[in-house]
Every structure is written in C-alpha cells, then in structure tokens.
LOMAR-276996 format. One line per 8 residues: number of its first residue (from 1); for each residue y negated, x, z negated of N, C-alpha, C, O. Coordinates in Angstrom, 2 decimals. Example, Ala and Ser with C-alpha at 12.3 -4.5 7.8 and 13.67 -1.06 7.14 Angstrom:
! residues 2
1	5.69:13.19:-7.80:4.50:12.30:-7.80:3.30:13.20:-7.80:3.32:14.24:-8.46 ~ 2.25:12.85:-7.08:1.06:13.67:-7.14:-0.03:12.90:-7.87:-1.14:13.41:-8.04
This chain:
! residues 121
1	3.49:-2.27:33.52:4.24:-2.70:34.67:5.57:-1.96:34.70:5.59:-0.73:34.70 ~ 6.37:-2.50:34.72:7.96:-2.19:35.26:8.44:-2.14:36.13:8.48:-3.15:36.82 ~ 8.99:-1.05:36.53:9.53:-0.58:38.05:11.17:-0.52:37.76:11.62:-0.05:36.71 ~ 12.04:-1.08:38.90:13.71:-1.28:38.47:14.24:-0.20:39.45:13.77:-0.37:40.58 ~ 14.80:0.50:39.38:15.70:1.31:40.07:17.17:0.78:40.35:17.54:-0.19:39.69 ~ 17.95:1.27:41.19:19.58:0.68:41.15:20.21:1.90:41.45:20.25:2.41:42.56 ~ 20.90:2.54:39.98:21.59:3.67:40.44:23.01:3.10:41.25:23.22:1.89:41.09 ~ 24.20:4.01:42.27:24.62:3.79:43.48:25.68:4.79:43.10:25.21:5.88:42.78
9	27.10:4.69:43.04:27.81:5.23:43.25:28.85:4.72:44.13:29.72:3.93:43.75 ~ 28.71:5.33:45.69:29.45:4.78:47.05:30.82:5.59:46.65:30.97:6.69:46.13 ~ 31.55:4.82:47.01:33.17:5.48:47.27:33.86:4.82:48.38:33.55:3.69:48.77 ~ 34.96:5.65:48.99:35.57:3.85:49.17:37.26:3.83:48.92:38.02:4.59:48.31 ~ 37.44:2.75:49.60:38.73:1.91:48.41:39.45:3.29:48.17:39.34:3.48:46.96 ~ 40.19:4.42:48.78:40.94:5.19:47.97:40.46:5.76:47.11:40.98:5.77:45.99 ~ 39.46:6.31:47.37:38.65:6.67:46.21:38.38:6.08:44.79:38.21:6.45:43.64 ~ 38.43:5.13:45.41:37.89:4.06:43.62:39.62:3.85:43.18:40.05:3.98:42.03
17	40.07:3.66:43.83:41.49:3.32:43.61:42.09:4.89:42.65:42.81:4.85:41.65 ~ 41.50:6.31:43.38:41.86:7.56:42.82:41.51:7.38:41.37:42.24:7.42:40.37 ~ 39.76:7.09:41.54:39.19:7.34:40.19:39.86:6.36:39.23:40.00:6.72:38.06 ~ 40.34:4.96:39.67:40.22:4.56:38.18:42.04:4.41:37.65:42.50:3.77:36.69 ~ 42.81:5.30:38.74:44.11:5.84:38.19:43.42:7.29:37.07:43.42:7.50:35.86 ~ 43.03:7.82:37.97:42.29:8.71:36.61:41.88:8.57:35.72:42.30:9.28:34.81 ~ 40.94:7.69:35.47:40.47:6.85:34.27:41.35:6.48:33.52:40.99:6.22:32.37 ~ 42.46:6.35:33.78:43.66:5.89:32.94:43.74:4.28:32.98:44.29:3.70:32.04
25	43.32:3.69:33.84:43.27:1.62:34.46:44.91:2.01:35.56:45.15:2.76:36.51 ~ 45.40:1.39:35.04:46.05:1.17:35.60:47.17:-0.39:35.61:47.40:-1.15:34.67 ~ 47.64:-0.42:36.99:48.44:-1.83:36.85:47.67:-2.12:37.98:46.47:-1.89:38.13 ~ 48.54:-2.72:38.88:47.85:-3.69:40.61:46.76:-5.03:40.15:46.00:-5.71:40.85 ~ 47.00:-5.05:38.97:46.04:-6.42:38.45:44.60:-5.62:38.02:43.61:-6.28:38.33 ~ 44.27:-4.16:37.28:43.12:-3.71:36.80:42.87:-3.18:38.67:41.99:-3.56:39.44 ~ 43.80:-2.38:38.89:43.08:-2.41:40.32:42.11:-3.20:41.42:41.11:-2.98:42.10 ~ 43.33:-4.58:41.07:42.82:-5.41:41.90:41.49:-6.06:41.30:40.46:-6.37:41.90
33	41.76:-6.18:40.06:40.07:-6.72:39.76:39.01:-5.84:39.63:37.88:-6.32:39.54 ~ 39.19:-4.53:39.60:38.20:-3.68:39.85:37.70:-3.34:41.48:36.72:-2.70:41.86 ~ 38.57:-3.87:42.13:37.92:-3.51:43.79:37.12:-4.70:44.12:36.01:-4.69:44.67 ~ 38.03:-6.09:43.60:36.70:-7.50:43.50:35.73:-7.39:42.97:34.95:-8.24:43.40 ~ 35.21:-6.69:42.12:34.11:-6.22:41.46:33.03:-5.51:42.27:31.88:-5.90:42.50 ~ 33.74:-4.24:42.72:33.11:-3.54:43.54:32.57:-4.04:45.13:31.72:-3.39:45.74 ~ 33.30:-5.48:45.78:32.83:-6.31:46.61:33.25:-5.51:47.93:34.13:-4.66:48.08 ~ 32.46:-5.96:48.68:32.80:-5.03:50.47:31.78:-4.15:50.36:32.33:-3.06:50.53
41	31.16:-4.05:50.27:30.24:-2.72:50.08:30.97:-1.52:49.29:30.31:-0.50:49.49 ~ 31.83:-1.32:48.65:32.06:-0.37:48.00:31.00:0.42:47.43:30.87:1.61:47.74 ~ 30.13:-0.22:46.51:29.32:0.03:45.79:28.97:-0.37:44.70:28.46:-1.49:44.70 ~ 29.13:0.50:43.09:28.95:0.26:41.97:27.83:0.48:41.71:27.51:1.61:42.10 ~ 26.78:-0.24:41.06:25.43:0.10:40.39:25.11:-0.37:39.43:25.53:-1.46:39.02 ~ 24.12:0.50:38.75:23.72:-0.60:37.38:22.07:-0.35:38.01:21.55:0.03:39.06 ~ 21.66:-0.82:36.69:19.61:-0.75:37.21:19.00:0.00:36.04:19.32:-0.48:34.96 ~ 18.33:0.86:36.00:17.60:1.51:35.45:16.00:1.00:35.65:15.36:1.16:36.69
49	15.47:0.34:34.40:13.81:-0.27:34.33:12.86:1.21:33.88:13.22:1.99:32.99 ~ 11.95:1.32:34.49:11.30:2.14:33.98:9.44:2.23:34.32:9.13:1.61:35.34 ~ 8.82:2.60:33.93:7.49:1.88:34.13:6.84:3.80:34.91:7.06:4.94:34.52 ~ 5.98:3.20:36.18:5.65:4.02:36.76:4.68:5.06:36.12:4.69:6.29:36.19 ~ 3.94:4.31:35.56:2.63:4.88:35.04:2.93:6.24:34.44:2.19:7.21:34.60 ~ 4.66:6.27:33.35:4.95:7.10:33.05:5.37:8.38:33.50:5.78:9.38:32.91 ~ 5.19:8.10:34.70:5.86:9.75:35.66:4.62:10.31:36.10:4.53:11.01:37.10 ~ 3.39:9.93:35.15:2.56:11.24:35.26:2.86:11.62:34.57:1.78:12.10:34.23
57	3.63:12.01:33.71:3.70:13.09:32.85:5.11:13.59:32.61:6.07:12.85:32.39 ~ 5.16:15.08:32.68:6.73:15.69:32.58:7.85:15.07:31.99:9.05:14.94:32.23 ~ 6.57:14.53:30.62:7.73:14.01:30.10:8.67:12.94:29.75:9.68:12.78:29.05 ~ 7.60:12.02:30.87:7.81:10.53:31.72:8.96:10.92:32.48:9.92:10.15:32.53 ~ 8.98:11.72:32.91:9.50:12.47:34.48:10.83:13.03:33.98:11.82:13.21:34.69 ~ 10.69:13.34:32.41:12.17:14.30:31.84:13.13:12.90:31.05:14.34:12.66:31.12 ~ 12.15:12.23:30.42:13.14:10.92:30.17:13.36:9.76:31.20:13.99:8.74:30.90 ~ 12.87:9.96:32.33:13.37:9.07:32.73:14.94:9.33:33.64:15.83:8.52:33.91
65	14.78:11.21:34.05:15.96:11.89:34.50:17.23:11.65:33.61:18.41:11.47:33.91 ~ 16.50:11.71:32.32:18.01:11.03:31.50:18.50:9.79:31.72:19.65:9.68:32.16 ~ 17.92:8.93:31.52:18.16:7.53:31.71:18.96:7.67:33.02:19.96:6.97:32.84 ~ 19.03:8.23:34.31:19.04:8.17:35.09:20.74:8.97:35.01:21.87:8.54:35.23 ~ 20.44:9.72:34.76:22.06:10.54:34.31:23.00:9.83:33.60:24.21:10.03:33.68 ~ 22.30:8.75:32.72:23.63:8.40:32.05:23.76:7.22:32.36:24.75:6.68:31.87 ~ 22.86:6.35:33.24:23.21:5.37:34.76:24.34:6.26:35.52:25.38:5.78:35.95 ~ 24.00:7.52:35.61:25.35:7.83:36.70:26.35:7.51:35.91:27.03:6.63:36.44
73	26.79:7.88:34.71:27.54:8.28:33.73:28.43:6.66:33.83:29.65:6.45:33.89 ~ 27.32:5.70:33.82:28.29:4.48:33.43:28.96:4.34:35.04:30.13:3.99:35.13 ~ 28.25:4.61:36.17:28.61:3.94:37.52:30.05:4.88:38.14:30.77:4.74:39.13 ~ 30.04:5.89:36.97:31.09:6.58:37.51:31.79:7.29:36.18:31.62:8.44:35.77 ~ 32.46:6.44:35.76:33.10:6.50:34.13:34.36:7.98:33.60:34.96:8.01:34.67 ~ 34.57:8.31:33.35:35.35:9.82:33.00:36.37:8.74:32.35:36.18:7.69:31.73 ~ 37.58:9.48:32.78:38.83:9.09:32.09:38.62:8.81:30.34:37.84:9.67:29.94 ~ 38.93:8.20:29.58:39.20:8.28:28.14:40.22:9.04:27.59:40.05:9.65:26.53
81	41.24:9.07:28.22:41.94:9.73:27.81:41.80:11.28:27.69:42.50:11.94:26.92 ~ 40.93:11.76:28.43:40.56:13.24:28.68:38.62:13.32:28.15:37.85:13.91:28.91 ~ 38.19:12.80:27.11:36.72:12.76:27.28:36.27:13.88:27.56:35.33:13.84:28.35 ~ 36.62:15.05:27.15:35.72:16.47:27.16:36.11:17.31:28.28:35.85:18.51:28.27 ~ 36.91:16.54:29.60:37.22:16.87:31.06:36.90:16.13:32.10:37.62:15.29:32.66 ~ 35.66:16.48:32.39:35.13:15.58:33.73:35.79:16.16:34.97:35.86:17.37:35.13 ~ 36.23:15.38:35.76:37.17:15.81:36.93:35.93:15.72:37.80:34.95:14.98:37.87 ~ 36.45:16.91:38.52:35.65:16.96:40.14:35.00:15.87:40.54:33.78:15.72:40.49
89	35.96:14.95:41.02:35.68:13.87:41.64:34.51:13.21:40.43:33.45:13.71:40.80 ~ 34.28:12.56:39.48:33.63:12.09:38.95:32.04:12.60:38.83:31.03:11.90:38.94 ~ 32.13:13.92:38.60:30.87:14.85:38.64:30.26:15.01:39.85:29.19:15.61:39.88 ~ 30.92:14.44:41.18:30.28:14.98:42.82:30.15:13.35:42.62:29.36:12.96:43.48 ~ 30.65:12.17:41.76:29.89:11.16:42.35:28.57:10.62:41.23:27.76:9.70:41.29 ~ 28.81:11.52:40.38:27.27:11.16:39.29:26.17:11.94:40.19:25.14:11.38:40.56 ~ 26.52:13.42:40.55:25.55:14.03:41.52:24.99:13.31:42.52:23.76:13.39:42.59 ~ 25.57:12.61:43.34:25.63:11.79:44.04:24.71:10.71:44.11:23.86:10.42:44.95
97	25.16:10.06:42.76:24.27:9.01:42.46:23.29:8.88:41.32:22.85:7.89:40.73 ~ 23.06:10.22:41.20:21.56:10.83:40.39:20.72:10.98:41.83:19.72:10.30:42.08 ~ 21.30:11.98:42.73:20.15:12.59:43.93:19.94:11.56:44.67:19.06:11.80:45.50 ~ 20.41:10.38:44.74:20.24:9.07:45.09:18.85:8.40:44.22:17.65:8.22:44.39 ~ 19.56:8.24:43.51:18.12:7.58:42.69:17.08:8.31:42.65:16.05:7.68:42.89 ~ 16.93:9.54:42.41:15.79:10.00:42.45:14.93:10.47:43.98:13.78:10.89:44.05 ~ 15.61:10.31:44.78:15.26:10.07:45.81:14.17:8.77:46.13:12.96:8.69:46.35 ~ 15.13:7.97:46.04:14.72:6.53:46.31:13.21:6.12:45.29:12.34:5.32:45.62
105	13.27:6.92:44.04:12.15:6.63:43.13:10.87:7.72:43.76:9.66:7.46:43.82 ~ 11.46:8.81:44.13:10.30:9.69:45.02:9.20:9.90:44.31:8.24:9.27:44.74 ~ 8.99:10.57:43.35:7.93:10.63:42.86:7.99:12.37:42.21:8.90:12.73:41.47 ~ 6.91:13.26:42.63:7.16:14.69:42.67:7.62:15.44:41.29:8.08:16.58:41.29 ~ 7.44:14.69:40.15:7.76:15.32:39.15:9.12:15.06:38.51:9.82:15.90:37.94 ~ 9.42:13.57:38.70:11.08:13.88:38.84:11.57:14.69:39.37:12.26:15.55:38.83 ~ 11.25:14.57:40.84:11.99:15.84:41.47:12.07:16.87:40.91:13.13:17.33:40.48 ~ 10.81:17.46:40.82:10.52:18.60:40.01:11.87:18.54:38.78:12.72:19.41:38.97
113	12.02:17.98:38.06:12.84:17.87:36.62:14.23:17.67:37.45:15.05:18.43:36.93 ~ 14.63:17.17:38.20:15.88:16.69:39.18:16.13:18.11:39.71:17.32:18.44:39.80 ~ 14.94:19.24:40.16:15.30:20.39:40.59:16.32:21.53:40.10:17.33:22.15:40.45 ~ 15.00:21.32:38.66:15.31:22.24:37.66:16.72:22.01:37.11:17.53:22.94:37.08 ~ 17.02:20.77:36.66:18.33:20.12:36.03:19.50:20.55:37.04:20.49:21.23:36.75 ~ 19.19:20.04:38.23:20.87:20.75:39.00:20.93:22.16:39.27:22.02:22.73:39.31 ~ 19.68:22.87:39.48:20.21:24.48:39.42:20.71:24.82:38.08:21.59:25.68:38.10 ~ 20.35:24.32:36.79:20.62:25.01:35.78:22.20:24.16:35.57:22.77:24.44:34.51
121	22.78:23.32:36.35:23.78:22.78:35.80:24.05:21.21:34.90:25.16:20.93:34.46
C-alpha cells in the first residue's frame, strides 16, 4: 500500500518574487509565469509516495527523511548560479517544508530521524 505525502513550501508573492530573482529567473515574463504557477495560494508542492508499512523500521523512517529533503530541495530551488551557496532564505523554507511534512506524516520514528537530522544540521 502507498501512502502520498505533499511536501509545501508557503511564501508569499515578495518572497517568491525575492527567491526566484535569486535563483537567477529573471524578466517580468519568468516572474509572471512563475507566480501563475504558484496560483492564489502561494503554495509550491510536489508529492512524495511512500508506503507506510515501511516506517517500522529506522530505516524506513531514514529513507524516507531523504526523499523528503530533497522534495524540499525541488519546492524550494538554490540559485544555479551559486550551487555550493544556499541562501538563508532558501534553507528556512526547505526547513519549513521538511517540518511540515513530517509533521503531517506523524509517525514517531520519522520524527525521531527528523530530530536527530536538524540538531545535527
């Protein structure tokens, strides 16, 4: 059985407008079709599938935290031009929309792995 998650990265319009001058998108036309994208909700997500059964075990619980990280990764993209400099802003909205998802999936051993992962960085 397959369980779908929807990772969530909320901003709103200046914000998305900040990030994806950062990103290096630029032009009133990538703007503008990137805020139609993003809809009235000001909310980007993708979906992460993952099967429950597997979060009995740590290590259900440790791959699925990845999967889940690099869902943030796409919902909240790092400049290209700078790959090996994640700006503030980008990293408080993967945080964001990691402690989101794993929230919403609630299940104690993610957490557990969700714990461990943000104290250590």
């Amino acid at each position: 059985m397959n369980t779908v998650t929807t990772i969530h990265a909320r901003a709103s319009r200046p914000k998305i407008a900040l990030m994806l001058l950062a990103c290096g998108i630029a032009g009133a036309a990538s703007i503008g079709a990137a805020n139609a994208a993003v809809g009235d909700a000001d909310v980007l997500s993708t979906t992460v599938q993952y099967n429950p059964d597997n979060l009995a075990t740590d290590r259900g619980a440790q791959h699925l935290y990845q999967q889940i990280v690099k869902a943030a990764a796409v919902v909240c993209p790092q400049d290209a031009s700078h790959p090996h400099w994640v700006s503030a802003l980008v990293q408080e909205c993967r945080q964001q929309a990691v402690a989101r998802a794993v929230m919403k999936i609630n299940n104690p051993k993610l957490v557990a792995v969700y714990s461990t992962s943000s104290k250590n960085g």
